[in-house]
Structure formats: structure tokens, C-alpha cells
C-alpha positions in Angstrom: 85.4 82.2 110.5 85.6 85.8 109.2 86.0 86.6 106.0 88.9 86.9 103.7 89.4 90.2 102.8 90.1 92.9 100.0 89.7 95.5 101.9 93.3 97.3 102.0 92.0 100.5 103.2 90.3 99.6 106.3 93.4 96.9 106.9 96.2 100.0 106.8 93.5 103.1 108.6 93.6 100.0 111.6 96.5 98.9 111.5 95.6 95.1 111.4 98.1 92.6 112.3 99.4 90.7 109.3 101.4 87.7 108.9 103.7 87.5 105.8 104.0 83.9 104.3 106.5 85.0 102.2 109.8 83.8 102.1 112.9 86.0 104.0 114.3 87.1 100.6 110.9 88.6 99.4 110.0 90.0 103.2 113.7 92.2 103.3 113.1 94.0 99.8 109.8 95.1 101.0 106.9 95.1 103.9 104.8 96.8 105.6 105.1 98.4 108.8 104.9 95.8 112.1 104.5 93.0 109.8 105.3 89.3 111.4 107.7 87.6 108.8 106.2 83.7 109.1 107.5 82.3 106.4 105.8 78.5 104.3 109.6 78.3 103.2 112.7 79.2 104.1 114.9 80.9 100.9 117.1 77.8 100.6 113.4 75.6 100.3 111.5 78.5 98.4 114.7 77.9 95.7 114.4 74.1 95.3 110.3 74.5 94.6 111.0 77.4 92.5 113.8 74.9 90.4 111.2 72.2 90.1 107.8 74.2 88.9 110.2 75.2 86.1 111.6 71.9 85.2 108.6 69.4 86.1 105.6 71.4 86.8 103.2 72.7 89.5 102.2 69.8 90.8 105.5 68.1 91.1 106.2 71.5 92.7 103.9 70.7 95.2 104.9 67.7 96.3 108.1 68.6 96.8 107.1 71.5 99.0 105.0 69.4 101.7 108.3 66.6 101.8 110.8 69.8 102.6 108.3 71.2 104.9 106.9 68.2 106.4 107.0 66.2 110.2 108.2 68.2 113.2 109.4 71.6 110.8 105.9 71.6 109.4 104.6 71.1 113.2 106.8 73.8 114.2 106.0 75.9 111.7 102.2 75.6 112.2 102.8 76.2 115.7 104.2 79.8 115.4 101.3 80.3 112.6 99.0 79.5 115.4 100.8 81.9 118.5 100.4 84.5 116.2 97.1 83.7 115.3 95.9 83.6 119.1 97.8 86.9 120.1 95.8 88.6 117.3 92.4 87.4 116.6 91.7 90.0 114.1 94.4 89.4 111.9 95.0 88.4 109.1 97.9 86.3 106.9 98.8 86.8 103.1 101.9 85.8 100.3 102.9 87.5 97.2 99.3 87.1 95.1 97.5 85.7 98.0 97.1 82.4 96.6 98.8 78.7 97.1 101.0 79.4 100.1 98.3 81.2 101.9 95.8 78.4 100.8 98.4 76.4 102.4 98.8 77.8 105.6 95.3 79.2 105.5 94.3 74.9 105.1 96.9 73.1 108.4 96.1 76.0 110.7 92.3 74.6 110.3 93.6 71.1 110.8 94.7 72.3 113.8 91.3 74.2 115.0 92.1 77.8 114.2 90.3 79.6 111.1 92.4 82.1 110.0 91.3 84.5 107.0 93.8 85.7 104.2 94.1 88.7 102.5 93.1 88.3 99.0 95.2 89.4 96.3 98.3 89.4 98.8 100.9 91.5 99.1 101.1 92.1 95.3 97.5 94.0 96.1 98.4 95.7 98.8 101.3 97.7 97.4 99.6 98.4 94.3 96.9 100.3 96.8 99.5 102.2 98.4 101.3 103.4 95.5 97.9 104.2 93.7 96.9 106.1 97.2 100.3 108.6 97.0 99.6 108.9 93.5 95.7 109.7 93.9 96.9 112.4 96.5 99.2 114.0 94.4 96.5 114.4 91.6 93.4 115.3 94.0 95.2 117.4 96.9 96.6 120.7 97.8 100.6 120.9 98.4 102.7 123.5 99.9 106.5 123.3 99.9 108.2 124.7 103.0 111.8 126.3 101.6 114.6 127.8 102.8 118.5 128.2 103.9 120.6 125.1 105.3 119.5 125.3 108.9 116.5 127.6 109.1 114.5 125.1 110.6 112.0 123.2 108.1 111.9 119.8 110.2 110.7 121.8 113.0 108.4 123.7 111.1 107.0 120.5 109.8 107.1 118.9 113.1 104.8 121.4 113.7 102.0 120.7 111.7 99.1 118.5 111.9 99.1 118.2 108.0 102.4 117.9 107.4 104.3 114.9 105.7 107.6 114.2 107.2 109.7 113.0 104.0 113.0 112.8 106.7 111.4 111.1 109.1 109.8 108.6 106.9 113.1 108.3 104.9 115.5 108.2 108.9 117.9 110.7 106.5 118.2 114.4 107.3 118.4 115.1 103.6 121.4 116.6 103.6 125.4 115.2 102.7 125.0 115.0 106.3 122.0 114.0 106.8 122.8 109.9 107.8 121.6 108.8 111.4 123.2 106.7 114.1 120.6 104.0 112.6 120.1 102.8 108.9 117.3 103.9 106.8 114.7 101.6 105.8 114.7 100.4 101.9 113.1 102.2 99.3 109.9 100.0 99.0 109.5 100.4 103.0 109.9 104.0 102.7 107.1 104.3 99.9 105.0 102.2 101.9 104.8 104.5 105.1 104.5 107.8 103.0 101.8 106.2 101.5 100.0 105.1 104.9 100.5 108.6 106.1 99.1 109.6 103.5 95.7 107.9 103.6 95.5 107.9 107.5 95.7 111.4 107.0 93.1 112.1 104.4 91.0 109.7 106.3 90.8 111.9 108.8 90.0 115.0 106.4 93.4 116.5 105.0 93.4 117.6 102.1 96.1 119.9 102.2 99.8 118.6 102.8 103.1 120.8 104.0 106.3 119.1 102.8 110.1 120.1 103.0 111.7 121.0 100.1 113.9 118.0 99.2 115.7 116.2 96.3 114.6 113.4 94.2 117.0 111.4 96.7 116.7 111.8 101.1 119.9 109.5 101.3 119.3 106.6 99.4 115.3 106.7 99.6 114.1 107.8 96.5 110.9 110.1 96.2 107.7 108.5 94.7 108.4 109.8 91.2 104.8 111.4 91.0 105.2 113.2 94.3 108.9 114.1 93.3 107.7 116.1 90.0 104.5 117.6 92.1 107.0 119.1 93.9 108.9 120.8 91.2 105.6 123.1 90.7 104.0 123.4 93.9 103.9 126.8 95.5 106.6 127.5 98.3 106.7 129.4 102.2 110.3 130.6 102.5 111.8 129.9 105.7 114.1 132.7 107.0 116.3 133.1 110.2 120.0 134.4 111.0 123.3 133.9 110.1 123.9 132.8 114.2 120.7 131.2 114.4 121.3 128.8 111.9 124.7 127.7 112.9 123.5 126.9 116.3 120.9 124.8 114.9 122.9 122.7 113.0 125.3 122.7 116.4 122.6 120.8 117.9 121.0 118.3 115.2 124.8 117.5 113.8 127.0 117.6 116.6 125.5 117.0 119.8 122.1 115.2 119.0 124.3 113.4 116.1 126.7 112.3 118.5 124.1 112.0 121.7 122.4 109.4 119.0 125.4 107.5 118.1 126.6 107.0 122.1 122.9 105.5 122.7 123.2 102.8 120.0 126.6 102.4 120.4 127.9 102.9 123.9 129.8 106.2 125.3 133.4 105.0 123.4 132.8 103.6 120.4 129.5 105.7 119.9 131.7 108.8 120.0 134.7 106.9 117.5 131.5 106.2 115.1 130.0 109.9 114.9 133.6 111.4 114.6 133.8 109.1 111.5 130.6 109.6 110.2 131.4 113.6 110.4 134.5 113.2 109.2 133.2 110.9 105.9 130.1 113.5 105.4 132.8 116.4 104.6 135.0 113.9 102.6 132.0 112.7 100.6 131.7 116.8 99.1 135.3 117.1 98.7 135.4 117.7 95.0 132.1 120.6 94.9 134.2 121.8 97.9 137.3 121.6 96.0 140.9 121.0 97.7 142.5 123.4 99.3 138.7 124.8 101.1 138.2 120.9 102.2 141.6 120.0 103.5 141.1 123.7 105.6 137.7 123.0 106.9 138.4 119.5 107.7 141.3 120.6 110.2 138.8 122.8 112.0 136.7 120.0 112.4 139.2 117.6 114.0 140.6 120.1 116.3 136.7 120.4 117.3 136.0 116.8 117.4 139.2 116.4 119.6 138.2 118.8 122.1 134.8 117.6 122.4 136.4 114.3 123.1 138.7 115.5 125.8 136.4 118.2 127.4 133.0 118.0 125.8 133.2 121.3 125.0 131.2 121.8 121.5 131.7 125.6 119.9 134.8 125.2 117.9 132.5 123.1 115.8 131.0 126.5 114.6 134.4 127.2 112.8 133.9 124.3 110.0 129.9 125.1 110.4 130.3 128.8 109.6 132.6 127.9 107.0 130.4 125.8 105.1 127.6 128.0 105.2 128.9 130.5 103.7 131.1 129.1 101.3 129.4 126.4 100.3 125.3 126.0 101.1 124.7 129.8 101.4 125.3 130.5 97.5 123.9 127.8 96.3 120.8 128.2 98.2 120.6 131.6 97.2 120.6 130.5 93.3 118.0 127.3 94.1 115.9 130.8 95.8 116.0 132.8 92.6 115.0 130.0 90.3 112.1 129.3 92.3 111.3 133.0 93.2 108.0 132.8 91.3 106.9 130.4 93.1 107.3 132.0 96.7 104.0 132.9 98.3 105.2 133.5 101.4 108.5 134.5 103.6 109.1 135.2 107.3 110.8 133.5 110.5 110.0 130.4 112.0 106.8 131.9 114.0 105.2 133.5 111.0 105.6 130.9 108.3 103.7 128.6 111.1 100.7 131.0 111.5 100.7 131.7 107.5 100.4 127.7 106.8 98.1 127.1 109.7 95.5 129.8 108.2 96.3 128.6 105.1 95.2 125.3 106.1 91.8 126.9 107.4 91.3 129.1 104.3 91.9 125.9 102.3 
């Protein structure tokens, strides 16, 4: 039989197939990414045992777990163990602290001829690595923000790099009020947990210098490791620059068409269409009071005459009436105040070309 192991590190750099014992509950408010969910217990079962280690103790605990799991759900249950088991020999299968329910499952998979190692310490362990591993990187690396207007281009910038970290991506948010895919975004523990692989995959393979996007605390509702979040109020910044026109016709394409290109894939070509007309619609609503009446109500007419002709014809320009609007009533000045406060801190500014071969030799220098 192999070993159990401790060893996170070479677990995540590998990508090793885990099985999580935990219960359903535990698995949804966090895992790790292309982790098998096998659950010991169900939630309703995890409950009961939960109720009687308080009231009776551990042992009576433990008897009551192998009488709910017992007979043809415990053979069932043993055989899935197993399937997964054979399908990846060089897994491995852990619970919360790595101790009795692993033991468990760790002990009737040998009864049924299959030695399966654990990972010690669980997934309690694991996460405790990965949030020590972004905040080690924070403390020991080299960090360069990539700034600049709404629609400039930073994703592409950092799309671009073989040392970037790709908050948005990580985070399935665009960062922005409307920033929300067609498809949901993971929750926050997920989202710190693949930073924080990034992270160490990249290091491992020699980075020591990382390119993010300038973002808030908040990409939608994932929230930036704290550490990383206050880094980034001090880190030195490349100012992304492009036109007036250039940057409306971006966010033509990522917020209209791919938005809506998106929504008809998971969707369908009707209600896909219904959905992202909402969801534009609801993004504009949701800044109604910075926008302030009158300025809303008027940009919001410009954007269902657009969205009804994209409907009818596909036709997509008139969208550039509500974008140009917002730009420059709305984003424009308050990116140019967020530019002043951090003016100190700019290192570097130029167009979409130049800020790539700036960050690329400063990678090299660094």
C-alpha cells in the first residue's frame, strides 16, 4: 500500500485525484478543484451522529453511524469508494481532520481488497496550506498592478502574460457592476482555493514576479484574500491607455455580443437572449442611485431601444449610445480621480502593445 500522505504541495503541483468523505453540506461551502464528493454520510445521517456524540458520546456515536450506514447502503457506498479508487490508482481520499471517517473508509475498502491511502490532516490541512501559500507570496514576491480606464483592455493584457494572475477569471466575474457571466461564480472558499494553486504552480515553476488587474476588495461576490487585497493598495502600477472609440468597442464585444453569445450557449437562442437583456437591464438598475434619476431613466431608454433592435435585426451599434454615455458620465471621472490618487505609484503608461513589452522586460530585469 502507499503511504498516507502530508505532502499538500506535491498533491496540488500534480493535481492528484482526491476523494472527499465529507458530507454534501461541508463539500458545497468549500473544495478543491476536480474533487469527487463521496460522502461516509449523507447530511440528514451526518446530523443524527452529530446529535448523539453530543448527548451520549463518541462511542455511542459510532455505533449509530455503522446501523445508518450499514447492509446494501454501506455495500453501495463501498462500491463507488472502490470505482473511484480503480479509475485512479494514485489517489488519494481524506475528511475534515483526516481522521475517523477516513479511518472508516480507509478500513471497508481493505475488507474489500483495495488499499487506499488518506491524506493526513484532511481537508482542514490542506486549506490551511493554501491560504498560507497566497499569503507567503504576498510577503516573498514581486507584484505589479496593471491600471487603467473602463475598457482599456487589462483582461487582455493579463491574458497575455505568462506571470499573470487572472483575479476575473478565477473569481467567473468581470469585476465590474456588469461584470456577472451567463454562469455563476464559484464560492468564496473555492475561489481562494484556485488563486492559491495558481499561485504555487506558478512559483513552482520559477515566478516570482506576478501581474494583477487592478480590482476591488470585492470581483462580484468573491472577496480578495485580505493579505493580497492590502498588497495591492501599495504595489506599483502600469497604466493602461487607449481611445475614447477604442474602448467603447471593446466593451461592445465583451458586454453585448460575447455577453449575450454566452447567455444563448447555456440557455438556448430564446430564452438565452430574454436572460442577457435582463441581466443588462438589472446591471444599469443596480447603479441607479450613483447614476442618479433622471441620467438612469435616459440611459436606460437607449439601452432598450438597442436591445430591441438587436432582437429583431441583430444589429448591435445603438448599444454604443448607453456605452458612450456611461463612460463619460459615469466611469470616465471617477477613474480619472482613482488615477490621481494613485499617481505616485505609476511606473509606467502607454497602449496596449507597450505596457506588454514594458511588463515582459520587466519580468526579465526582475
Amino acid at each position: 500500500m502507499r503511504d498516507n500522505s502530508s505532502n499538500y504541495r506535491e498533491i496540488f503541483l500534480n493535481d492528484i485525484p482526491l476523494m472527499d468523505m465529507r458530507a454534501p453540506v461541508e463539500f458545497h461551502k468549500g473544495a478543491f478543484p476536480g474533487v469527487v464528493n463521496l460522502p461516509l454520510m449523507t447530511d440528514i445521517e451526518r446530523q443524527k451522529v452529530g446529535t448523539c456524540y453530543k448527548q451520549k458520546g463518541q462511542q455511542a456515536a459510532i455505533e449509530l453511524g455503522h446501523q445508518l450506514v450499514g447492509g446494501q447502503i454501506k455495500a453501495q457506498r463501498v462500491e463507488a469508494w472502490a470505482a473511484f479508487a480503480r479509475a485512479n490508482p494514485n489517489g488519494y481520499l481524506y475528511c475534515f481532520r483526516g481522521g475517523l471517517r477516513s479511518q472508516i473508509v480507509q478500513q471497508w475498502l481493505a475488507e474489500a481488497g483495495i488499499d487506499y491511502p488518506r491524506v493526513l490532516g484532511g481537508y482542514k490541512a490542506m486549506r490551511t496550506f493554501l491560504i498560507e501559500t497566497t499569503q507567503q507570496a504576498v510577503a516573498e514576491c514581486d507584484f505589479v498592478i496593471v491600471g487603467g480606464m473602463t475598457g482599456t483592455g487589462k483582461t487582455e493584457v493579463i491574458a497575455q502574460l505568462g506571470n499573470s494572475l487572472d483575479l476575473e477569471g478565477h473569481a467567473n466575474h468581470r469585476g465590474s457592476s456588469f461584470g456577472k457571466r451567463a454562469t455563476g461564480q464559484p464560492g468564496q472558499i473555492d475561489f481562494e482555493n484556485r488563486l492559491a494553486i495558481d499561485i504555487l504552480k506558478q512559483r513552482n515553476a520559477g515566478t516570482e514576479q506576478f501581474v494583477l488587474e487592478d480590482e476591488s476588495r470585492l470581483v462580484g461576490s468573491c472577496s480578495l484574500p485580505l493579505e493580497l487585497y492590502q498588497g495591492m493598495q501599495h504595489f506599483p502600477l502600469v497604466w493602461l491607455e487607449d481611445s475614447f472609440e477604442g474602448r467603447a468597442r471593446r466593451i461592445l464585444g465583451d458586454y453585448v455580443i460575447g455577453l449575450a453569445s454566452e447567455f444563448r450557449q447555456v440557455h438556448g437562442e430564446e430564452e438565452g437572449f430574454a436572460l442577457f437583456a435582463a441581466r443588462l437591464l438589472q446591471s444599469l438598475d443596480n447603479i441607479l442611485k450613483r447614476l442618479g434619476g433622471e441620467r438612469h431613466a435616459r440611459l436606460r431608454a437607449i439601452m432598450q431601444a438597442a436591445l430591441a433592435e438587436q432582437e429583431r435585426s441583430g444589429e448591435v451599434s445603438l448599444h454604443l449610445g448607453w456605452i458612450e454615455g456611461l463612460l463619460s458620465e459615469y466611469y470616465d471621472p471617477m477613474y480619472a480621480f482613482q488615477r490621481e490618487s494613485k499617481g505616485e505609484r505609476i511606473e509606467f503608461c502607454g497602449d496596449q502593445k507597450a505596457v506588454l513589452e514594458y511588463l515582459r522586460q520587466r519580468n526579465r530585469r526582475g
